[in-house]
N, CA, C and O atoms as a printed pandas DataFrame, in Angstrom:
     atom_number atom_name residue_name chain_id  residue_number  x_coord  y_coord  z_coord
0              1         N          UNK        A               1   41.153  126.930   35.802
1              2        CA          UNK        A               1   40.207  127.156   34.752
2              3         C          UNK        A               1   40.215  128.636   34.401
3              4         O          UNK        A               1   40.766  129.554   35.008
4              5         N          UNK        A               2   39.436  128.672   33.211
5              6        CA          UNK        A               2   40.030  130.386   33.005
6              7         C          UNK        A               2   38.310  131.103   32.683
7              8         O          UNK        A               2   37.391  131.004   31.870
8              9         N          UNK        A               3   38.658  131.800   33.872
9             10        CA          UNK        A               3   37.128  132.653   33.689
10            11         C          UNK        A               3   36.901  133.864   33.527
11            12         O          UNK        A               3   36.031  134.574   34.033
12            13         N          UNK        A               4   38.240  134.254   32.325
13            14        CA          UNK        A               4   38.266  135.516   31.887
14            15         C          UNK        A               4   37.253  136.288   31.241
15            16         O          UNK        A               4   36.961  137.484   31.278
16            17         N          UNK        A               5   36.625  134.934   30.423
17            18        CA          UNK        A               5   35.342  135.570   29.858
18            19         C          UNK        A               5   34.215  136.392   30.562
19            20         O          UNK        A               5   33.859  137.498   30.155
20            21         N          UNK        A               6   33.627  135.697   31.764
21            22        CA          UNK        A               6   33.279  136.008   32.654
22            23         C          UNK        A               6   33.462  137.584   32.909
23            24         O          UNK        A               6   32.561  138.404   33.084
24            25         N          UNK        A               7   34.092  137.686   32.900
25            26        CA          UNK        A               7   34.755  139.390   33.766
26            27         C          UNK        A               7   35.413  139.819   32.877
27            28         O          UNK        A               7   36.549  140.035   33.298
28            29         N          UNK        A               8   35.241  140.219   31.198
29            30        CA          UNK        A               8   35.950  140.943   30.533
30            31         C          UNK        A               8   35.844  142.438   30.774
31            32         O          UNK        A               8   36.881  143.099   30.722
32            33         N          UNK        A               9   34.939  142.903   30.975
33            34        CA          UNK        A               9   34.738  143.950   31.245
34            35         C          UNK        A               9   35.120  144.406   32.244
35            36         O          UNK        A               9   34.810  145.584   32.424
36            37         N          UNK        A              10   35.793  143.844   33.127
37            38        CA          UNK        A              10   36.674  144.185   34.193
38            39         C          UNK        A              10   38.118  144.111   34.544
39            40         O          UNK        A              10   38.748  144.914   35.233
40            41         N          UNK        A              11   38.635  142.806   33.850
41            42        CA          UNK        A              11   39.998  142.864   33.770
42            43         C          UNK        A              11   40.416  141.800   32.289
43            44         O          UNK        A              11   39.662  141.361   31.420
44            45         N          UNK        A              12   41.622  141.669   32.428
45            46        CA          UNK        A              12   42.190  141.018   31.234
46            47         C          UNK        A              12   42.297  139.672   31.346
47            48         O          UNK        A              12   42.318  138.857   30.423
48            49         N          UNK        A              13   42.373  139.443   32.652
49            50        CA          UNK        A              13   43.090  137.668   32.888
50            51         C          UNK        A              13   42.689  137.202   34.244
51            52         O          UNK        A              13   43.385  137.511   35.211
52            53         N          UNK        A              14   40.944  136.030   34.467
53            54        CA          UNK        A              14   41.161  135.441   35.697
54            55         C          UNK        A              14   40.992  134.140   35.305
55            56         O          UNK        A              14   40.296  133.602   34.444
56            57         N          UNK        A              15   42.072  133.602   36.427
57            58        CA          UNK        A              15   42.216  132.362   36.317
58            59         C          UNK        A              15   41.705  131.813   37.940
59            60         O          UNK        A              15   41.931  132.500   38.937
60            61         N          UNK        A              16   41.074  130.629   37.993
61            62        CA          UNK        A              16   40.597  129.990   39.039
62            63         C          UNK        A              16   41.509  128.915   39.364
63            64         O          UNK        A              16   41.731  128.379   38.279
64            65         N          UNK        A              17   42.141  128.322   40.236
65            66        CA          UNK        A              17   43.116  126.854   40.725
66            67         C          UNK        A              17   42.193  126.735   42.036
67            68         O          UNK        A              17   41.662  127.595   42.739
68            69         N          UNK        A              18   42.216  125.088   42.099
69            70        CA          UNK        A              18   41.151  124.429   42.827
70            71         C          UNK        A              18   42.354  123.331   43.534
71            72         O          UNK        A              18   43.285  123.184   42.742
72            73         N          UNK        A              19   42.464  122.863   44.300
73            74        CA          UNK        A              19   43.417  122.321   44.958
74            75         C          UNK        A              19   43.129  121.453   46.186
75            76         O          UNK        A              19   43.028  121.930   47.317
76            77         N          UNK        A              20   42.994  120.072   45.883
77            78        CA          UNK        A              20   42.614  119.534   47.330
78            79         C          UNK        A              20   44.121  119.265   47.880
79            80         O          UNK        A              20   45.075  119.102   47.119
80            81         N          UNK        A              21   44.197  119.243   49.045
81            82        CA          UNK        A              21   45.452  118.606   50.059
82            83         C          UNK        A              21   44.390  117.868   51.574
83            84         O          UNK        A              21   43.721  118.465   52.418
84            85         N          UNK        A              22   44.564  116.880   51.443
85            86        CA          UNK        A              22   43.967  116.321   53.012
86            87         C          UNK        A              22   42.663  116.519   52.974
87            88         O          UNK        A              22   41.930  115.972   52.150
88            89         N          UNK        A              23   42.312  117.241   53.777
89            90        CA          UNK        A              23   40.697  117.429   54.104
90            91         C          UNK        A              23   40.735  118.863   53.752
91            92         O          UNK        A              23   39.605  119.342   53.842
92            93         N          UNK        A              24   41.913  119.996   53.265
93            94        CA          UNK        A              24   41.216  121.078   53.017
94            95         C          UNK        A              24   41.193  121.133   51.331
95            96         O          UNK        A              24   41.661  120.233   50.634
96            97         N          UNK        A              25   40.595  122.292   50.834
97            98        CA          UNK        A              25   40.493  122.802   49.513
98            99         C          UNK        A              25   40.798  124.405   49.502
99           100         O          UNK        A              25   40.498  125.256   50.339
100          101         N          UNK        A              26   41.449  124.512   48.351
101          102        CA          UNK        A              26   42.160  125.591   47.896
102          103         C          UNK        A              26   41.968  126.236   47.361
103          104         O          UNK        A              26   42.816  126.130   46.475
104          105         N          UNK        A              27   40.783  127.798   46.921
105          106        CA          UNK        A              27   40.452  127.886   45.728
106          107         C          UNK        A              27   41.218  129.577   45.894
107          108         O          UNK        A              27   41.249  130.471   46.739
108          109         N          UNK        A              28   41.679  129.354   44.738
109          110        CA          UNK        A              28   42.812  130.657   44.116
110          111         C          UNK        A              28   42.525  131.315   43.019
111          112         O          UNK        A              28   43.078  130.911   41.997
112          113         N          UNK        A              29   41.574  132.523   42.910
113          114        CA          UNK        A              29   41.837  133.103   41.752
114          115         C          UNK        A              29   42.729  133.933   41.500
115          116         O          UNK        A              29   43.004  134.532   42.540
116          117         N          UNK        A              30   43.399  134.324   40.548
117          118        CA          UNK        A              30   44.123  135.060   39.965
118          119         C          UNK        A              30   44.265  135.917   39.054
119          120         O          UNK        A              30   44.456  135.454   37.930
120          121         N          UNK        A              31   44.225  137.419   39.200
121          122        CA          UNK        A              31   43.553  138.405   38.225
122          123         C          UNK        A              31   44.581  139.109   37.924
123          124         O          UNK        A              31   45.264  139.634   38.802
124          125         N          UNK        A              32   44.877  139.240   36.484
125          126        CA          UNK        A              32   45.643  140.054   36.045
126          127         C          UNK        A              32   45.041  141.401   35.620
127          128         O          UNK        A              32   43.873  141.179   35.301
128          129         N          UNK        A              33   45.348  142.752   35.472
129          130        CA          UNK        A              33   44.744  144.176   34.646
130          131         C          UNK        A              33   43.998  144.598   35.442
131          132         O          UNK        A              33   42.968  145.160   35.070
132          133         N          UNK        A              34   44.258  144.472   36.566
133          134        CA          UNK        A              34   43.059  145.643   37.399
134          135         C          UNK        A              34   44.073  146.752   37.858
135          136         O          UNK        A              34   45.278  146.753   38.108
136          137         N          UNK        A              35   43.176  147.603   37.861
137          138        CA          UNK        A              35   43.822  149.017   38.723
138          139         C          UNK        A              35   43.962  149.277   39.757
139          140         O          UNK        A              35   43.175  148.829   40.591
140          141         N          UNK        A              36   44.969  150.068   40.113
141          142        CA          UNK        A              36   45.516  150.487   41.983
142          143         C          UNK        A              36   44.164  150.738   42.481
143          144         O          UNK        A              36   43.350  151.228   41.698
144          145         N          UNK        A              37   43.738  150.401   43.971
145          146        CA          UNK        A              37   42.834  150.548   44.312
146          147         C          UNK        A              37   41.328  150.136   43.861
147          148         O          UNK        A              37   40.302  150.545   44.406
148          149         N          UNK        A              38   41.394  149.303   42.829
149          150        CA          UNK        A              38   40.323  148.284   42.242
150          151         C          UNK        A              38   40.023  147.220   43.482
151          152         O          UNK        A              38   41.039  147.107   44.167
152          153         N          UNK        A              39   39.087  146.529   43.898
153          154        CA          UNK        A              39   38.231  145.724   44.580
154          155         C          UNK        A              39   37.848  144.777   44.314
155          156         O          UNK        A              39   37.066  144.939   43.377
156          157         N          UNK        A              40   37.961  143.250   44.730
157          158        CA          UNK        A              40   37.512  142.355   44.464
158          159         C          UNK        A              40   36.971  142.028   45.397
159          160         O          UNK        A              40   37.408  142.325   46.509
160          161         N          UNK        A              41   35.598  141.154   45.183
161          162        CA          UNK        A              41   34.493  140.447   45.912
162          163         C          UNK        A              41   34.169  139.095   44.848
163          164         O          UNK        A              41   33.960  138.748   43.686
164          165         N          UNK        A              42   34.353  138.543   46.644
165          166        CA          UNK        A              42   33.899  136.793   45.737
166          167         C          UNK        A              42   32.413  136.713   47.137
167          168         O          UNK        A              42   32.210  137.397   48.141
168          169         N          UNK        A              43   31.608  135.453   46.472
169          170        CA          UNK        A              43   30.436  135.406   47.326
170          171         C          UNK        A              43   30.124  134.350   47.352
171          172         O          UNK        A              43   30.860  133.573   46.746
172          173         N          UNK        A              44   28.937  133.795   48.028
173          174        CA          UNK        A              44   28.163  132.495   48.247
174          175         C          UNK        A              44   27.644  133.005   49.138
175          176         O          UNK        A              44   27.948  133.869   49.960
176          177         N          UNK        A              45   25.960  131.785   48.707
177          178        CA          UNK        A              45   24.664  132.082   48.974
178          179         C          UNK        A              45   25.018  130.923   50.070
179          180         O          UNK        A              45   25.796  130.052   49.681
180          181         N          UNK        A              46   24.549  130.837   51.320
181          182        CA          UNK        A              46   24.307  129.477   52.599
182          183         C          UNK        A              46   23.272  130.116   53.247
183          184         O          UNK        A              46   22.940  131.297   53.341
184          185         N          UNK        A              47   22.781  128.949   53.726
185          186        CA          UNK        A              47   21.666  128.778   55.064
186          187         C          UNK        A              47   22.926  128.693   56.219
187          188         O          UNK        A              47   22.713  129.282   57.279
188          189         N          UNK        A              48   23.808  128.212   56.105
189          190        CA          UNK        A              48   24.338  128.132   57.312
190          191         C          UNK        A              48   24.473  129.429   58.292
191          192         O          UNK        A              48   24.268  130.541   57.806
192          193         N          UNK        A              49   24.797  129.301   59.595
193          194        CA          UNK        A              49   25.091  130.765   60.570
194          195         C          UNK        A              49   26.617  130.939   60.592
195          196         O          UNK        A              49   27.431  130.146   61.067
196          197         N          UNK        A              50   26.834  131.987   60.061
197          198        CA          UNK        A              50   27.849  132.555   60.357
198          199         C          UNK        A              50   28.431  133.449   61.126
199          200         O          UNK        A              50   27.948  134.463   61.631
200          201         N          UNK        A              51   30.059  132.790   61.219
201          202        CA          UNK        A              51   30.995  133.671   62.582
202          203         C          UNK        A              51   32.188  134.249   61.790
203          204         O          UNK        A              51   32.932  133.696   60.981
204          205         N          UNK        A              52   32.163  135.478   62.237
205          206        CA          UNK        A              52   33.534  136.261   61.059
206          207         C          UNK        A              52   33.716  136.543   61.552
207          208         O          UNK        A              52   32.970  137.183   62.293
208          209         N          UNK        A              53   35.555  136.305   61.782
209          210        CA          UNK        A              53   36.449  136.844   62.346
210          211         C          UNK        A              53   37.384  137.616   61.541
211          212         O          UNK        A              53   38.500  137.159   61.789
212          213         N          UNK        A              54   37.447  138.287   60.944
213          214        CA          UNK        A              54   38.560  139.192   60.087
214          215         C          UNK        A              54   38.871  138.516   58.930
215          216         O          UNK        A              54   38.151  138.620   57.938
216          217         N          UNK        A              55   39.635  137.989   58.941
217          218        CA          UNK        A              55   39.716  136.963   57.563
218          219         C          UNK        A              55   39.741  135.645   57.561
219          220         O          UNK        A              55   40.314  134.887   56.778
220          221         N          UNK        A              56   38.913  135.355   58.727
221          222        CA          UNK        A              56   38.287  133.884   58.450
222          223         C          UNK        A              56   36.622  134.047   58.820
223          224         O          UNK        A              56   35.890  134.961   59.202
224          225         N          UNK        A              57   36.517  133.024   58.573
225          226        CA          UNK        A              57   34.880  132.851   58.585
226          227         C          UNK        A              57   34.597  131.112   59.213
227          228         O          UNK        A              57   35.271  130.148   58.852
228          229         N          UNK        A              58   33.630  131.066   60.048
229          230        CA          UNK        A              58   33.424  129.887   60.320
230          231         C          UNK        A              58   31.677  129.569   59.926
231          232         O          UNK        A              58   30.784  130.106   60.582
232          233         N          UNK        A              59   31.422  128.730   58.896
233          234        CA          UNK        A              59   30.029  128.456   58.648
234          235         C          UNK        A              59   29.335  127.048   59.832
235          236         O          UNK        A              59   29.941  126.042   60.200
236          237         N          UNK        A              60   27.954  127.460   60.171
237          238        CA          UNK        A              60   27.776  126.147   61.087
238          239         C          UNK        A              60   26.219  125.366   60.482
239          240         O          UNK        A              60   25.144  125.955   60.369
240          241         N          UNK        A              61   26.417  124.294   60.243
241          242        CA          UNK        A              61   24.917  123.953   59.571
242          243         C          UNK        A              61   24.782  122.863   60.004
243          244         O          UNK        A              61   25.873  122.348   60.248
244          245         N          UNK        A              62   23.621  122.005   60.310
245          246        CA          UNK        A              62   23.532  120.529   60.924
246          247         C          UNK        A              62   24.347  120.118   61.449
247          248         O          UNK        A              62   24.647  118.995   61.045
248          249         N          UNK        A              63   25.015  120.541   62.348
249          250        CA          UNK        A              63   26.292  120.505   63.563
250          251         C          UNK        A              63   27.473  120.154   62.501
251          252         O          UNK        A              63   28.478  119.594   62.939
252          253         N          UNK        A              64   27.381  120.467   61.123
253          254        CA          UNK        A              64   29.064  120.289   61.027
254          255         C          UNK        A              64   29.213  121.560   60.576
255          256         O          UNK        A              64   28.222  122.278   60.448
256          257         N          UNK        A              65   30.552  122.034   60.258
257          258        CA          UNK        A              65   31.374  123.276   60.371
258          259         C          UNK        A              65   32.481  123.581   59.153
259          260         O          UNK        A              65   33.515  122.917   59.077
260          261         N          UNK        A              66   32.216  124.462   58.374
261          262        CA          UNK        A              66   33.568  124.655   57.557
262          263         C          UNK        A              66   33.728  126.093   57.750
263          264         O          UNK        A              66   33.013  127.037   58.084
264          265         N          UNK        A              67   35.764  125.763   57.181
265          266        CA          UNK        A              67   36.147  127.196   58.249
266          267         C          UNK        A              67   36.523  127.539   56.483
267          268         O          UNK        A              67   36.295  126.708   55.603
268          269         N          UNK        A              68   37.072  128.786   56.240
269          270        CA          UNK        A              68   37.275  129.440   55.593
270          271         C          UNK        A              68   38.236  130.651   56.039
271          272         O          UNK        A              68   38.158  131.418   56.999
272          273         N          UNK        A              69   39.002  130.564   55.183
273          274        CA          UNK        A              69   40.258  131.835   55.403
274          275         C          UNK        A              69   40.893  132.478   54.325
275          276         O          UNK        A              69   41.697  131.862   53.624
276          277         N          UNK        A              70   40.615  133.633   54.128
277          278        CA          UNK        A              70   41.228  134.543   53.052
278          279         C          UNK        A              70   42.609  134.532   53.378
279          280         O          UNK        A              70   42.821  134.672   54.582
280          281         N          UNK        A              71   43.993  134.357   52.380
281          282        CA          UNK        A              71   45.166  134.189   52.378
282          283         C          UNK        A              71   45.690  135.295   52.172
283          284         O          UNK        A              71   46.616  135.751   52.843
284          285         N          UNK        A              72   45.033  135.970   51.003
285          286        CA          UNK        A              72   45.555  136.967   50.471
286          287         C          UNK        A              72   44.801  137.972   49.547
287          288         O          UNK        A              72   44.160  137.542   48.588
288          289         N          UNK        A              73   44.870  139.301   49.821
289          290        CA          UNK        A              73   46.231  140.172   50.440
290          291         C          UNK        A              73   46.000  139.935   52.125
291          292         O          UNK        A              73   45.433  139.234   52.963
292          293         N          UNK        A              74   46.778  140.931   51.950
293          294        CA          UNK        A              74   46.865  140.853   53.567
294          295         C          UNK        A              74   45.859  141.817   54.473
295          296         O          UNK        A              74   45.948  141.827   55.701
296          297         N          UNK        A              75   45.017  142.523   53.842
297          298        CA          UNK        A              75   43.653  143.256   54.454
298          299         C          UNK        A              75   42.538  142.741   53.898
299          300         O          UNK        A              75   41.621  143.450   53.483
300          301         N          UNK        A              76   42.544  141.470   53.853
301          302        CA          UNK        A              76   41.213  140.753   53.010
302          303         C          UNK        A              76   40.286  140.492   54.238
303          304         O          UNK        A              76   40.765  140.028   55.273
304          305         N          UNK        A              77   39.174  140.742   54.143
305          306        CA          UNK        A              77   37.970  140.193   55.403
306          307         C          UNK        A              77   36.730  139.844   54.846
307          308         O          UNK        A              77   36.187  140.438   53.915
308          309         N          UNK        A              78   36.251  138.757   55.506
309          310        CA          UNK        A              78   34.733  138.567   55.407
310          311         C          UNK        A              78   33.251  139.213   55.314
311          312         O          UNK        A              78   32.741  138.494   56.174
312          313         N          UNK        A              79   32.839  139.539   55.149
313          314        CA          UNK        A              79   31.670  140.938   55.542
314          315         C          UNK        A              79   30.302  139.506   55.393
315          316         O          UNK        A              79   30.018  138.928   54.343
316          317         N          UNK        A              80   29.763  139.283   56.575
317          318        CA          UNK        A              80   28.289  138.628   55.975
318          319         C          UNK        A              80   26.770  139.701   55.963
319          320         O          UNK        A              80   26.188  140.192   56.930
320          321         N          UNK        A              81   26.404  139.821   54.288
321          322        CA          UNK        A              81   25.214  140.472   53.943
322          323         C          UNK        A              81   24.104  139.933   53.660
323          324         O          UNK        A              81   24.089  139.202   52.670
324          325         N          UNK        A              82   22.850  140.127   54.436
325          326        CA          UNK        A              82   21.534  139.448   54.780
326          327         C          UNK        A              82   20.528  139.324   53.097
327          328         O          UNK        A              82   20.264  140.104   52.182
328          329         N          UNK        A              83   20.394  138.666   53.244
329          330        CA          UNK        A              83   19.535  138.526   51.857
330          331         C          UNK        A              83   18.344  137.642   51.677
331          332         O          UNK        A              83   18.315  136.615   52.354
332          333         N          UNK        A              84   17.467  137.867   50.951
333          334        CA          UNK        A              84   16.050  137.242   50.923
334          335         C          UNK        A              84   16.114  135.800   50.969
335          336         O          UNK        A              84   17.099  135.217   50.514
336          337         N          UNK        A              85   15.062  135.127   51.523
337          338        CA          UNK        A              85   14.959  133.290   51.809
338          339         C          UNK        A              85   15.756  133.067   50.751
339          340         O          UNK        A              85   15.668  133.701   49.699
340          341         N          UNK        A              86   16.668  132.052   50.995
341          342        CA          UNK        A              86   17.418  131.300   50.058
342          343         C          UNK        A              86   16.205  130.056   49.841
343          344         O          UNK        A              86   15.969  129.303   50.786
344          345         N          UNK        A              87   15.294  129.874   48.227
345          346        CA          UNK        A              87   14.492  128.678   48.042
346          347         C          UNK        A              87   15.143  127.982   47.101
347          348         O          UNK        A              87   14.703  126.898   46.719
């Protein structure tokens, strides 16, 4: 899907690919026009507790579990930041 609109003011071209295989999902954005040393941050709001390990993340909520893993680049990591009651 193309959610360039979204972020014009930041770059020229993102595209989102969503991808099931098996039991996992794939989500890939893809940004064209950013600059050397430009930064991307993606996010989500959970109740769940989280475990970060470098570039994975493990969420835990009503005893089930989804893992999460940044692919790429290759210095991509998790950071979890505390934020007001999720209502």
């Amino acid at each position: 899907m193309d959610l360039s609109q979204a972020y014009y003011l930041v770059t020229e071209n993102v595209r989102r690919t969503i991808t099931l295989k098996e039991k996992d999902v794939f989500v890939q954005d893809d940004l064209q026009g950013l600059s050397d040393g430009d930064s991307v941050r993606w996010g989500m709001l959970t109740r769940a507790d989280i475990k970060v390990m470098d570039n994975q993340a493990v969420l835990c909520q009503d005893g089930k579990q989804l893992y999460a893993t940044a692919l790429q680049p290759d210095n991509a990591s998790f950071v979890v930041l505390q934020h007001q009651e999720i209502r």
